[in-house]
BAMI-765699 format. One record per residue: residue number from 0; residue in one letter; x, y, z of N, C-alpha, C in turn. Coordinates in nm, 2 decimals. Example, Ala and Ser with C-alpha at 12.3 -4.5 7.8 and 13.67 -1.06 7.14 Angstrom:
// residues 2
(pt 0 "A" (1.32 -0.57 0.78) (1.23 -0.45 0.78) (1.32 -0.33 0.78))
(pt 1 "S" (1.28 -0.22 0.71) (1.37 -0.11 0.71) (1.29 0.00 0.79))
END
This chain:
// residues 196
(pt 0 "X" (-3.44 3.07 12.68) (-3.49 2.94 12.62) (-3.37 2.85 12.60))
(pt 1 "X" (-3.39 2.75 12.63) (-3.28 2.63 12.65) (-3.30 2.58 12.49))
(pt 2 "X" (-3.16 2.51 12.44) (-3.13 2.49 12.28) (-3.23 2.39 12.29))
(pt 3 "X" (-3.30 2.28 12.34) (-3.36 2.19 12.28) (-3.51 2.26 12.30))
(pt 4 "X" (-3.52 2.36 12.39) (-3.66 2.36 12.36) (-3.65 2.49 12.24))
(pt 5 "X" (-3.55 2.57 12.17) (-3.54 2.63 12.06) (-3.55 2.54 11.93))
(pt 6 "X" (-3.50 2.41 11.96) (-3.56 2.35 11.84) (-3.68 2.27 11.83))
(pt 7 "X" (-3.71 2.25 11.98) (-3.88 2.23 11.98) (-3.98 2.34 11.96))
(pt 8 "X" (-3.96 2.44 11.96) (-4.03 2.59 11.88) (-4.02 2.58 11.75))
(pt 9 "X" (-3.89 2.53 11.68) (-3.86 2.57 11.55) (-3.97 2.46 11.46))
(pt 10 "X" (-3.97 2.34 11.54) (-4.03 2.25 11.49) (-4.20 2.29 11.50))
(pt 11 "X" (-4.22 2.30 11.63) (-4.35 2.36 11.63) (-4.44 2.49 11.53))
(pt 12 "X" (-4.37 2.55 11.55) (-4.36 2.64 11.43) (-4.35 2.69 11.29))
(pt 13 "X" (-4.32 2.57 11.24) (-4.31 2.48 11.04) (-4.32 2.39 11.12))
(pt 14 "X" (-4.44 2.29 11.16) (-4.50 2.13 11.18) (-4.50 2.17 11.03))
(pt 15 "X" (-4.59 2.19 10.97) (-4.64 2.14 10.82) (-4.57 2.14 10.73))
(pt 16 "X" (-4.47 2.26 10.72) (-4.37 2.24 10.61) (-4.28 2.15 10.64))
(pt 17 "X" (-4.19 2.09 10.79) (-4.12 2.04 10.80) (-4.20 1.87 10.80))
(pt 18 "X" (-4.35 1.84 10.81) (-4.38 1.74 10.81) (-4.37 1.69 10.67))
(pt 19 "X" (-4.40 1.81 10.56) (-4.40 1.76 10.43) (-4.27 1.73 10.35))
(pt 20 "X" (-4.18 1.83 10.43) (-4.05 1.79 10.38) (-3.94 1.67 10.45))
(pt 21 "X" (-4.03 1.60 10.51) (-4.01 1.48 10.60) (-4.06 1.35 10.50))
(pt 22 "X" (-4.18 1.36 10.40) (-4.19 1.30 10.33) (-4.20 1.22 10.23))
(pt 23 "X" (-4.23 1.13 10.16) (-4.16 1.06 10.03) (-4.16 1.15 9.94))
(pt 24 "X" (-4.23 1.23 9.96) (-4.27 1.35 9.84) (-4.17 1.46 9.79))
(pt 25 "X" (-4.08 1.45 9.92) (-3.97 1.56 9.94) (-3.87 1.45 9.86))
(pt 26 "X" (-3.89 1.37 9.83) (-3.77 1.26 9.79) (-3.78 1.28 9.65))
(pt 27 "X" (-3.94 1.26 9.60) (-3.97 1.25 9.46) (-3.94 1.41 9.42))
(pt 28 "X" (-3.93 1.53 9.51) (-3.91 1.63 9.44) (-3.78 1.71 9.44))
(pt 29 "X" (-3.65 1.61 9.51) (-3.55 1.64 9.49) (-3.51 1.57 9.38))
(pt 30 "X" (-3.57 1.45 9.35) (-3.50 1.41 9.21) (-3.59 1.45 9.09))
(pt 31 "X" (-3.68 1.55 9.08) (-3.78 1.60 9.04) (-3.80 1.50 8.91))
(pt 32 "X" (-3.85 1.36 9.01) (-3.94 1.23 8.97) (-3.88 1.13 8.93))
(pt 33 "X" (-3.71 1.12 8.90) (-3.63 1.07 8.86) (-3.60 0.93 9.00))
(pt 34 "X" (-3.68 0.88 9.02) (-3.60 0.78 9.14) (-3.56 0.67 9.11))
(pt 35 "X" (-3.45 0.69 9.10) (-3.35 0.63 9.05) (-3.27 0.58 9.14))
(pt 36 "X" (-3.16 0.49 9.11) (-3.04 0.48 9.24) (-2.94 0.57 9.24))
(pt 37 "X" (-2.90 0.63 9.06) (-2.76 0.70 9.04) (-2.78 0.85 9.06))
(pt 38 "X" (-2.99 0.89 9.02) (-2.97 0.98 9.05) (-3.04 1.01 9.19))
(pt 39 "X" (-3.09 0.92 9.26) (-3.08 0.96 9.43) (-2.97 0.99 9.47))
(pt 40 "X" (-2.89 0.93 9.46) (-2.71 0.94 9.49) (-2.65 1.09 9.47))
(pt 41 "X" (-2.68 1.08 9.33) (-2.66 1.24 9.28) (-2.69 1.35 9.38))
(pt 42 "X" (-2.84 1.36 9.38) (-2.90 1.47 9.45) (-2.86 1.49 9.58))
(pt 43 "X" (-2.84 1.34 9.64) (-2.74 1.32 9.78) (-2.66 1.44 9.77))
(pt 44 "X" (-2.51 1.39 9.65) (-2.41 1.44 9.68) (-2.41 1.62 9.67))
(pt 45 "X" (-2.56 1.63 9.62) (-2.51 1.80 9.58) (-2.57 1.82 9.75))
(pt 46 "X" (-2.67 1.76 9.80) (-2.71 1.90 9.94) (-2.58 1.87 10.00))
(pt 47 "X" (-2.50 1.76 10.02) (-2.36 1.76 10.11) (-2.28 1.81 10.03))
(pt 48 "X" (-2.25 1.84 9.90) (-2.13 1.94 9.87) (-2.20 2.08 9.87))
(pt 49 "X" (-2.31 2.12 9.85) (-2.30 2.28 9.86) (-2.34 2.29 10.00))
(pt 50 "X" (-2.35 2.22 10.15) (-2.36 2.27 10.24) (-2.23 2.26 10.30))
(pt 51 "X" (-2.13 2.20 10.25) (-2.00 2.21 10.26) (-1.94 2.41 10.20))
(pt 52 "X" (-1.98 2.42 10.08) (-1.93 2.50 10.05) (-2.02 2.69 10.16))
(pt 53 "X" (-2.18 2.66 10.16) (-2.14 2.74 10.27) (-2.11 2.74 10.40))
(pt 54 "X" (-2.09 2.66 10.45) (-2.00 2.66 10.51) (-1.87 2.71 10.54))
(pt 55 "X" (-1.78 2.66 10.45) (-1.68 2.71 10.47) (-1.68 2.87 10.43))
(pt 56 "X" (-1.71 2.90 10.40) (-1.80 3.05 10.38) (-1.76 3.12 10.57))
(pt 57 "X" (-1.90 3.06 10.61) (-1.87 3.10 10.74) (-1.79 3.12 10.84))
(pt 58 "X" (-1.71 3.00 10.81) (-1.58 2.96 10.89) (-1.47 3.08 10.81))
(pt 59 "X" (-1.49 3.14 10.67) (-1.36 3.20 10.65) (-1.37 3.35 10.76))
(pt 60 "X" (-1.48 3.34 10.79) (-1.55 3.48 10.85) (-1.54 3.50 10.98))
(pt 61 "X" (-1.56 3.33 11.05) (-1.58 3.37 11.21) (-1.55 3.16 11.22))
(pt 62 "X" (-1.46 3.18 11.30) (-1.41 3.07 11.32) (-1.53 2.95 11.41))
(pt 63 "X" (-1.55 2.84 11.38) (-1.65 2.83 11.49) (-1.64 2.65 11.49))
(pt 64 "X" (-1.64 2.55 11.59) (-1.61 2.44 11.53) (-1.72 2.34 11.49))
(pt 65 "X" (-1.84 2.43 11.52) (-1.92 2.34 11.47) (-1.99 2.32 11.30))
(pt 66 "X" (-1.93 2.45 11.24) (-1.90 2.49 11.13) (-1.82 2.38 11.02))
(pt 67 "X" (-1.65 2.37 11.12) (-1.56 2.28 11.07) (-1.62 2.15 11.07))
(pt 68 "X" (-1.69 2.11 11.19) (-1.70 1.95 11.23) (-1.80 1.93 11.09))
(pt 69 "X" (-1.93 2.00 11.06) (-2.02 2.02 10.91) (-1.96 1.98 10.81))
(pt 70 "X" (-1.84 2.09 10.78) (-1.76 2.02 10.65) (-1.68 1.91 10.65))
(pt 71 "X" (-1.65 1.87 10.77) (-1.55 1.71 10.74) (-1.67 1.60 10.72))
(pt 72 "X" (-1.81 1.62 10.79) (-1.89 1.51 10.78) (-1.93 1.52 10.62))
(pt 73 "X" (-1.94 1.66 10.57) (-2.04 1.68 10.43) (-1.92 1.61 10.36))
(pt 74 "X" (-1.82 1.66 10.35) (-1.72 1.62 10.29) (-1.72 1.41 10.27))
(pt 75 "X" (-1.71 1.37 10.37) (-1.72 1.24 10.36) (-1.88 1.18 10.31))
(pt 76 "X" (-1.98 1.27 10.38) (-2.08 1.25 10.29) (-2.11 1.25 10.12))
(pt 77 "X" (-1.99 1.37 10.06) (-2.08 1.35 9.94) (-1.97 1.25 9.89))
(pt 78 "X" (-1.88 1.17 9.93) (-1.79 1.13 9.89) (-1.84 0.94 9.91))
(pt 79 "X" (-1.94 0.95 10.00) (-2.02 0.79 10.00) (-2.14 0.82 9.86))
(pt 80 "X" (-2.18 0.91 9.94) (-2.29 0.96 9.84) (-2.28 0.93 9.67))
(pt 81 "X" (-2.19 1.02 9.60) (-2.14 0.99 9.46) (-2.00 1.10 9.49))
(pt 82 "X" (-1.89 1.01 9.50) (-1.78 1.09 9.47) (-1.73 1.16 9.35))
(pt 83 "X" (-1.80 1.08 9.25) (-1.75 1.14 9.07) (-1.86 1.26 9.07))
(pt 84 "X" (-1.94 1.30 9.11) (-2.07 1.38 9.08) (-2.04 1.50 9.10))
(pt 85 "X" (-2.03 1.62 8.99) (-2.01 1.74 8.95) (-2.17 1.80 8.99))
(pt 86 "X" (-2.14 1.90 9.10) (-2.26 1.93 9.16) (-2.41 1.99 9.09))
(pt 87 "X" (-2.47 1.94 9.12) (-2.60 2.02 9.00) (-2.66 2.13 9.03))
(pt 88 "X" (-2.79 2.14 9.06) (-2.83 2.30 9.07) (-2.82 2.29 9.20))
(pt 89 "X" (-2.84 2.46 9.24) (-2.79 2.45 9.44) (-2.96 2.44 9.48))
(pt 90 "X" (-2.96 2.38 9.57) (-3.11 2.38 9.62) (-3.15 2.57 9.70))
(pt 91 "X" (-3.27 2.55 9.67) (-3.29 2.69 9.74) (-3.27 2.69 9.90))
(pt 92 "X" (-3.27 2.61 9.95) (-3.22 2.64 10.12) (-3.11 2.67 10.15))
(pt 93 "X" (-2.98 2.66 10.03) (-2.86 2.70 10.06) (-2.82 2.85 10.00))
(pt 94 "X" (-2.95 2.86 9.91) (-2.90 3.05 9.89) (-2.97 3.11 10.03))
(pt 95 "X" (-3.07 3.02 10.10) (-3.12 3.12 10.20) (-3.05 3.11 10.31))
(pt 96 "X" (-2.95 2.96 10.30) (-2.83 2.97 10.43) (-2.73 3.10 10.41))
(pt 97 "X" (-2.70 3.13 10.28) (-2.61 3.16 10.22) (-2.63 3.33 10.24))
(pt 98 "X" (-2.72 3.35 10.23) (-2.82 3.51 10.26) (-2.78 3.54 10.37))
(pt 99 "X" (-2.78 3.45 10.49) (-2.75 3.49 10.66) (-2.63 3.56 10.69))
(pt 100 "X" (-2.63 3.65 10.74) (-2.46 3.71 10.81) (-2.43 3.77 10.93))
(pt 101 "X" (-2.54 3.72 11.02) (-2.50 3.77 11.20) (-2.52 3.60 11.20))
(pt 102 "X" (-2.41 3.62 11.33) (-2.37 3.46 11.40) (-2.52 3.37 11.43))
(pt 103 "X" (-2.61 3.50 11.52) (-2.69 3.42 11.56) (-2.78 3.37 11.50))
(pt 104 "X" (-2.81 3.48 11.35) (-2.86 3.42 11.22) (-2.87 3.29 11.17))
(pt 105 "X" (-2.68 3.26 11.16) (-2.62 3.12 11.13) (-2.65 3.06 11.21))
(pt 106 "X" (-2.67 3.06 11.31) (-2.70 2.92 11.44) (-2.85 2.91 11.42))
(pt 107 "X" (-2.95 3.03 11.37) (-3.05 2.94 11.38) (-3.09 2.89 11.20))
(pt 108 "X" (-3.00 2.96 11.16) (-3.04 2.88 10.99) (-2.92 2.73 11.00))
(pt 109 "X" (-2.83 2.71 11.08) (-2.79 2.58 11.09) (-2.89 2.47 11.13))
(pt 110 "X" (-2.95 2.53 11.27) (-3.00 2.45 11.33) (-3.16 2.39 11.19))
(pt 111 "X" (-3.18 2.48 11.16) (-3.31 2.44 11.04) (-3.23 2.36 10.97))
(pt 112 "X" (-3.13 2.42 10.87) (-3.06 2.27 10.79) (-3.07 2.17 10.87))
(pt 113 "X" (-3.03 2.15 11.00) (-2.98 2.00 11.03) (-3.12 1.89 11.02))
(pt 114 "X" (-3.22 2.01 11.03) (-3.38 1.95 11.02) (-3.43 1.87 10.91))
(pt 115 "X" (-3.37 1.98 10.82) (-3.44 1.94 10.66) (-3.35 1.88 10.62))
(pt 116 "X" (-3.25 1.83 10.63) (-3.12 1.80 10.58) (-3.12 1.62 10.68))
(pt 117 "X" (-3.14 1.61 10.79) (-3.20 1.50 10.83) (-3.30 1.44 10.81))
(pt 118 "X" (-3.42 1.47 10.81) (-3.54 1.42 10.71) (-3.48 1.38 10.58))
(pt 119 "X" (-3.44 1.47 10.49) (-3.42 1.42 10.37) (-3.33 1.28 10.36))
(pt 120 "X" (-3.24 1.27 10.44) (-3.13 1.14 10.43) (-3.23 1.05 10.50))
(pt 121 "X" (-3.32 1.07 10.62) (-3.40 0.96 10.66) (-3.53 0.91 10.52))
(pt 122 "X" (-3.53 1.01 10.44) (-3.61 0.94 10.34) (-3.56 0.88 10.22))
(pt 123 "X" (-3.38 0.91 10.18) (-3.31 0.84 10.16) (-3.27 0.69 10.23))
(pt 124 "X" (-3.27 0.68 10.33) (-3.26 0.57 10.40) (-3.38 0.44 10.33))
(pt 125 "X" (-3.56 0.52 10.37) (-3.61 0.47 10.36) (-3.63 0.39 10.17))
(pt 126 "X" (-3.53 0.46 10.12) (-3.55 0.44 9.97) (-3.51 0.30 9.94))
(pt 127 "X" (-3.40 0.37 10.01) (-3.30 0.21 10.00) (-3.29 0.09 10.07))
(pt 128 "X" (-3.37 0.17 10.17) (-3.42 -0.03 10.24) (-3.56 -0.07 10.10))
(pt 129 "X" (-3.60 0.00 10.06) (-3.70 -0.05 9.97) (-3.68 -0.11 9.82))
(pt 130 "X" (-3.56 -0.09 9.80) (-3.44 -0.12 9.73) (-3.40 -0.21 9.74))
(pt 131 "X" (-3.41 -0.25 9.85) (-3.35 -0.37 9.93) (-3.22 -0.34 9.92))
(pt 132 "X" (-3.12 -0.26 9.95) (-3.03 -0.25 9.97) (-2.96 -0.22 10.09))
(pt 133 "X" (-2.98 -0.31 10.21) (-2.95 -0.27 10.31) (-2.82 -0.17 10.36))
(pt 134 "X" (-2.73 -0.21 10.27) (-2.55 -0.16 10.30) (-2.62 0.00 10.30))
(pt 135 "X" (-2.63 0.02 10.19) (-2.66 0.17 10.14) (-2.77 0.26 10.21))
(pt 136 "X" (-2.89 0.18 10.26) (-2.97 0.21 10.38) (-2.91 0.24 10.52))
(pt 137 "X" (-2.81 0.15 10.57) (-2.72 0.14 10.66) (-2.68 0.32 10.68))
(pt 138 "X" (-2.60 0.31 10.54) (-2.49 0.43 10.55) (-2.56 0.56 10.54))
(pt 139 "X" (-2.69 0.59 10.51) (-2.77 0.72 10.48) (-2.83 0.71 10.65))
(pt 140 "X" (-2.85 0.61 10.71) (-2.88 0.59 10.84) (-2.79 0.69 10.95))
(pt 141 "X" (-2.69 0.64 10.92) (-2.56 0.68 10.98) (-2.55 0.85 10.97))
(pt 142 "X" (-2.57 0.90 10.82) (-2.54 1.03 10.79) (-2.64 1.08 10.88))
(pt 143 "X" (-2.81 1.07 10.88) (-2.87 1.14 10.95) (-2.87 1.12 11.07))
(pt 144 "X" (-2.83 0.99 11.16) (-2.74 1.04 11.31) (-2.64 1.15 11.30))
(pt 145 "X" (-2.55 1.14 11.19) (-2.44 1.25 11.24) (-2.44 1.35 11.25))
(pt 146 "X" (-2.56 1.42 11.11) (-2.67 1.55 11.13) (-2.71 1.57 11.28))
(pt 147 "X" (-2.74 1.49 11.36) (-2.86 1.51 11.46) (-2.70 1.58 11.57))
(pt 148 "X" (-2.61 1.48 11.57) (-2.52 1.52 11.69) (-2.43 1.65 11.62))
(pt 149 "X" (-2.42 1.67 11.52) (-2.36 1.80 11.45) (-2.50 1.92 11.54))
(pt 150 "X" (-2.62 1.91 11.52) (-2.75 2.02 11.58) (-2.71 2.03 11.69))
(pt 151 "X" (-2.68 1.91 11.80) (-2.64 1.94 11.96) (-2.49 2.00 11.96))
(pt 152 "X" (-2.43 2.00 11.92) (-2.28 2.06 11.91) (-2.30 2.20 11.87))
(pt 153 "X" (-2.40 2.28 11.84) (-2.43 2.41 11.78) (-2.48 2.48 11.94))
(pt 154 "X" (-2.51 2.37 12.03) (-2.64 2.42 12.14) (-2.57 2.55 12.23))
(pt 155 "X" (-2.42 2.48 12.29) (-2.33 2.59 12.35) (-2.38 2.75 12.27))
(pt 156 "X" (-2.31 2.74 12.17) (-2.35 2.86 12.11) (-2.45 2.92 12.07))
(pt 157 "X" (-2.57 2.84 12.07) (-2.70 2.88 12.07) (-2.78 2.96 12.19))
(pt 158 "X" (-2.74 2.86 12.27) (-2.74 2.95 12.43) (-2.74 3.08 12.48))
(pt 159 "X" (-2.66 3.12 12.40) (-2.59 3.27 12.39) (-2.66 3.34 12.25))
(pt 160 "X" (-2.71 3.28 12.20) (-2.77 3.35 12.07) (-2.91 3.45 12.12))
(pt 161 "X" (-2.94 3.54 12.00) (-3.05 3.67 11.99) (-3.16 3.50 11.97))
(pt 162 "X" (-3.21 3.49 12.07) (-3.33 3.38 12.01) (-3.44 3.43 11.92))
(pt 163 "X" (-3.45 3.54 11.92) (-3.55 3.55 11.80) (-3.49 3.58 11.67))
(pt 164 "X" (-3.38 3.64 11.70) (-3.29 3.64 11.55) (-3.28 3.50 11.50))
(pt 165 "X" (-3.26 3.43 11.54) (-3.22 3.30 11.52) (-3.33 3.20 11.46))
(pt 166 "X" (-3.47 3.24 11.54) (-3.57 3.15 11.57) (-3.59 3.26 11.36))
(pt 167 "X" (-3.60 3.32 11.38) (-3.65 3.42 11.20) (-3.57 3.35 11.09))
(pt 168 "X" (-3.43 3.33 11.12) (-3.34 3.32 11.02) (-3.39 3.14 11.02))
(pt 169 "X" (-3.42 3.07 11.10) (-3.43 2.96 11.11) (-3.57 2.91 11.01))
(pt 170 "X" (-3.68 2.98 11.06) (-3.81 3.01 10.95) (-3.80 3.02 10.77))
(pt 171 "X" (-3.68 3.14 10.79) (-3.63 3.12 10.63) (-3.60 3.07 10.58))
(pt 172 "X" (-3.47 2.94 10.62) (-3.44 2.84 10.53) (-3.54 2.72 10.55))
(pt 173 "X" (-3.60 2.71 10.65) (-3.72 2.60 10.62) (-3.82 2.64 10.53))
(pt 174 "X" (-3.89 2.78 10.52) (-3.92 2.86 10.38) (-3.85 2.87 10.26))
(pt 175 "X" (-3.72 2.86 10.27) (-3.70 2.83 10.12) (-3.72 2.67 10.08))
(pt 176 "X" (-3.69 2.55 10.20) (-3.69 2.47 10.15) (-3.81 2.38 10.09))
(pt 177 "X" (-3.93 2.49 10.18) (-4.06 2.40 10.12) (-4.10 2.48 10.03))
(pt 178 "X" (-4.06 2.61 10.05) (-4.08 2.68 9.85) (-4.08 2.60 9.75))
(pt 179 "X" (-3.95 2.56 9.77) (-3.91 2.45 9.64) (-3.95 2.34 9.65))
(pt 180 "X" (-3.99 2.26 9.73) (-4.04 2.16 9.73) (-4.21 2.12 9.69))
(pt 181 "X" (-4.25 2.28 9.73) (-4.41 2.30 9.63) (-4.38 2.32 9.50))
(pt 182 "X" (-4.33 2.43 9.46) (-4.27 2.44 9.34) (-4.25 2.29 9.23))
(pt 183 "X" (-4.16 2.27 9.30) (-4.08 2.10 9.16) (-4.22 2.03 9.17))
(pt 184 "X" (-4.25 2.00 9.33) (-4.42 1.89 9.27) (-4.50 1.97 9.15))
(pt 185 "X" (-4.60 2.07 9.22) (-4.64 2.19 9.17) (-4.62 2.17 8.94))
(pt 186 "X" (-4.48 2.17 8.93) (-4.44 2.17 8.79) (-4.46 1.99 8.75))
(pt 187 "X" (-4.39 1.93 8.81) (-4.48 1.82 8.83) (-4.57 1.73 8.82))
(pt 188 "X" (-4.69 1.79 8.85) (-4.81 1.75 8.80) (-4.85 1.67 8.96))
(pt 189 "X" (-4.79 1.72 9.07) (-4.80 1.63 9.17) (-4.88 1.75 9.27))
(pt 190 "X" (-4.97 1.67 9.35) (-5.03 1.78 9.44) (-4.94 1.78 9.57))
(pt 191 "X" (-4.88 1.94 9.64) (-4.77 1.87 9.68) (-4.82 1.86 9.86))
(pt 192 "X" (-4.95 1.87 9.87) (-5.00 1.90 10.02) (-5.04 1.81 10.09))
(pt 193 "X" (-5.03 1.69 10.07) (-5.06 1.59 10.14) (-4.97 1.46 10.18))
(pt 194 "X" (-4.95 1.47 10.29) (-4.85 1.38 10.34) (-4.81 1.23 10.30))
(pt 195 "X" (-4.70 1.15 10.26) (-4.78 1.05 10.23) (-4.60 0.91 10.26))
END
């Protein structure tokens, strides 16, 4: 299987949880209701500082550069994001990145992050054009293009990957991330199943 049609499986295969976590709802339940500007910002900076942190995890283990190239962008990401922000809780997609430990595992739990982790800044984007804040719309624009070319930079090595090891470990962190994202609505008082 060729890497883009691995992540047209991946996608085909969570349509619904990655549709839902594509939507405003996924927004309202990372700031669990709080939409705000300081704390959109906030919750920004924590999925780019703790996917920095496993990361570099990986890299102490097995050198790889698509690994490195992750941490210089998260790095600058949480640093547009909110530079002063002392990270808050870790989202559940990064204990189930964090859980992975064969390569091919990690390529396909990367490739899921770049999913959920792209949606999420595209619905950041959309906050802040509604905001009317173009500049800051602009720059969350930017982060989820550099997500998308950080996913093609994984492809070489995917190539070579256990495609079903990968395509499993991939399932899991898009499973943890809509766990929690039923969950916070769910506590919420929000129904979390309808797209919107």
């Amino acid at each position: 299987m060729e890497p883009d049609q691995f992540v047209d499986a991946v996608r085909e295969d969570n349509d619904t949880a990655l549709s839902r976590l594509g939507s405003s709802k996924a927004l309202y339940a990372l700031t669990e209701g709080e939409m705000e500007d300081d704390v959109v910002r906030a919750r920004a900076a924590d999925l780019a500082g703790y996917g920095a942190e496993v990361f570099e995890d990986w890299v102490a283990e097995a050198d790889a550069d698509v690994y490195r190239e992750a941490i210089d962008l998260l790095g600058d990401q949480r640093d547009e994001a909110d530079p002063d922000r002392e990270l808050g809780d870790r989202p559940q997609m990064y204990d189930a990145l964090a859980a992975l430990d064969g390569e091919d595992e990690r390529l396909g739990g990367f490739v899921a992050w770049t999913l959920v982790y792209g949606s999420t800044f595209d619905q950041l984007t959309g906050y802040f054009t509604g905001q009317a804040d173009p500049q800051t719309a602009s720059t969350f624009r930017e982060m989820s293009s550099d997500v998308d070319e950080l996913r093609e930079g994984a492809f070489d090595a995917l190539a070579e990957a256990d495609q079903d090891a990968a395509r499993s470990a991939a399932e899991d962190v898009i499973e943890a991330a809509y766990d929690e994202y039923f969950e916070t609505l769910e506590d919420l008082g929000v129904n979390p199943k309808p797209v919107c």
